[in-house]
N, C-alpha and C positions, 0 to 999 in steps of 0.2 A: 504494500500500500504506500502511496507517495502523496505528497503534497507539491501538485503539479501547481507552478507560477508561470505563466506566459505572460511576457514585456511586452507593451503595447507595439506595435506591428511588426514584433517577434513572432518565429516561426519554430515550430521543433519534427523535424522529418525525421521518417524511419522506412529501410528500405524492406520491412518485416523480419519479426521474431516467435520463438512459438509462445502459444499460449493464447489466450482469451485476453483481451484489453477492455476491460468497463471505467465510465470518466462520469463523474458526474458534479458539473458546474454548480462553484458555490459564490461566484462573484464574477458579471462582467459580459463579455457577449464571445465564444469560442465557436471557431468554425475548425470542424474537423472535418478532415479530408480524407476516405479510404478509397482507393482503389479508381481513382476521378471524380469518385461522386462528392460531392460539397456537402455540408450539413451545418447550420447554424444555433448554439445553442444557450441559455442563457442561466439564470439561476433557478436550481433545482429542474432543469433536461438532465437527462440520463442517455446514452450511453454504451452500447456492445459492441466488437463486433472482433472476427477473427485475425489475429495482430500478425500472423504470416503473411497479411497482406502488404503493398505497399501503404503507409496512411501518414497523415502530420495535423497539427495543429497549427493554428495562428488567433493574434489576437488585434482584429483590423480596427477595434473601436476603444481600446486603453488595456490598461492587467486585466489580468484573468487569474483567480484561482479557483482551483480545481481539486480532488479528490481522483487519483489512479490505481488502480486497481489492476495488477497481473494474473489471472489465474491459469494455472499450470495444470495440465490434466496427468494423475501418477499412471505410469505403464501397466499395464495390465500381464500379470505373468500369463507366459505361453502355456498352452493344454500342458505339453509333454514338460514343462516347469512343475505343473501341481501333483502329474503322474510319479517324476521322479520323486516330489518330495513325499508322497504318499507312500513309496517303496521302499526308500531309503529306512535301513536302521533303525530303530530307538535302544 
């Protein structure tokens, strides 16, 4: 979780990472950008969307703070993972 700050017509680009990306504006006017499409939001808009995308923020009308949120999805063990550890010893 981050206390995201965007400087009035500061910009913060990402060319995607994994994980799930949720924002949700607590001060200011934030246009988020995923994948070309624009989205303008302001206090209390929320926010999803899959962060392997290309996406960025800016702040074209003064700061913006914001609330970010990374969520990370845990690996799922493979079939033959739970067989093995069911076989295995005790």
């Amino acid at each position: 979780m981050y206390d995201q700050q965007v400087r009035t017509d500061g910009r913060q680009a990402s060319l995607g990472h994994a994980g799930t990306e949720h924002t949700i504006v607590q001060s200011g006017q934030l246009d988020v950008e995923v994948d070309g499409h624009l989205t303008r939001l302001g206090p209390g808009d929320y926010i999803a969307f899959d962060a392997s995308i290309p996406h960025g923020y800016a702040a074209p009308e003064g700061p913006v703070r914001s609330v970010l949120l990374l969520q990370y999805r845990t690996p799922r063990p493979r079939q033959d993972d739970d067989e093995s550890a069911a076989n295995a010893p005790h």
